[in-house]
N, C-alpha and C positions, 0 to 999 in steps of 0.2 A: 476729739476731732472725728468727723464722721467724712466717709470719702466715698462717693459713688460716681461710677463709671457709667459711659452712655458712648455711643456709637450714632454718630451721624452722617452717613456716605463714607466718605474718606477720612472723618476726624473724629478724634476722639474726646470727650470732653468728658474734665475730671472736676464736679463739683466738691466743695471744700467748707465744710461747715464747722464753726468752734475756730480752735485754736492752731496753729501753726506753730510749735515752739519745740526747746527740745526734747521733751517727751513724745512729741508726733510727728517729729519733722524724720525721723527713722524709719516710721511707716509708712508716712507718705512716698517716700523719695523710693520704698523698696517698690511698692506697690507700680508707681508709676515709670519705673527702669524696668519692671518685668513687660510693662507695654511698649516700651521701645525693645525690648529682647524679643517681642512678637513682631516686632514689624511696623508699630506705627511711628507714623511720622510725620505727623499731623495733632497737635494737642494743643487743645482749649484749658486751661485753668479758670473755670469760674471760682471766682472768689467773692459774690454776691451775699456769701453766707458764713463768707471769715471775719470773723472777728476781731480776730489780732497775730501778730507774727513777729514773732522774736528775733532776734539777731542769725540763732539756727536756723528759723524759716528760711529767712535770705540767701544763708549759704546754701541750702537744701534745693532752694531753688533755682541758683545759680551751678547746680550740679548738673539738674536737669537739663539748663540751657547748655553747659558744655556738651553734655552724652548728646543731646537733639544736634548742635551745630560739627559734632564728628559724624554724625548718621547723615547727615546731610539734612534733617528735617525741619522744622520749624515750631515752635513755642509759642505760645502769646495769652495772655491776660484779659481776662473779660472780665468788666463791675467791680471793678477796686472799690470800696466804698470806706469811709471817715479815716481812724488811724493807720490803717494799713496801706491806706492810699497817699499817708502822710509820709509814711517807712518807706515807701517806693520811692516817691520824689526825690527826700533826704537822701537816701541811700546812690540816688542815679540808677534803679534799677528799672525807673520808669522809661528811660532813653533807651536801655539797651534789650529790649525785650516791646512786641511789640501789645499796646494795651488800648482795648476797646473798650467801649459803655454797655454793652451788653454783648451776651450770646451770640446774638443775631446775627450781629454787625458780625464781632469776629467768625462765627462761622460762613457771610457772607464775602468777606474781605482777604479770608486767607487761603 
């Protein structure tokens, strides 16, 4: 998994390349709680460039959405694309979490 970080006005968006599972779903979740420990609270998940996500991805990401929804901030999903966008659906993690077609959008929507 490869994860880079980006700054746009008030949002921060965390690209997400490779895998999601539980080998990386530890680094992702550390990395991205250390950005809610600075203050943001505002986060874009692009996942344009995820591949696949494990049953850990889910819970890893559902960590997230708790820490964001005690900070008071807000989560969202940008570019689900093939099985991982199948794993959302299944899962119902598509409803509770808000998911966009791209970047854009979610950076202009939220």
């Amino acid at each position: 998994m490869e994860l880079t970080l980006k700054k746009v006005g008030q949002k921060a968006i965390a690209r997400i390349k490779g895998q999601l599972d539980t080998l990386t779903t530890p680094e992702f979740n550390k990395e991205l709680l250390k950005l809610i420990d600075k203050g943001e609270r505002k986060i874009i998940l692009d996942f344009s460039e995820l591949d696949f996500t494990s049953t850990a991805g889910l819970g890893g990401i559902l960590v997230l959405v708790k820490r964001m929804k005690d900070e008071k901030g807000g989560l969202s999903v940008a570019a689900l694309q093939g099985q991982v966008k199948k794993v959302f659906d299944i899962s119902g993690l598509s409803s509770g979490i808000p998911d966009f077609d791209t970047v854009a959008d979610a950076l202009e929507k939220t």
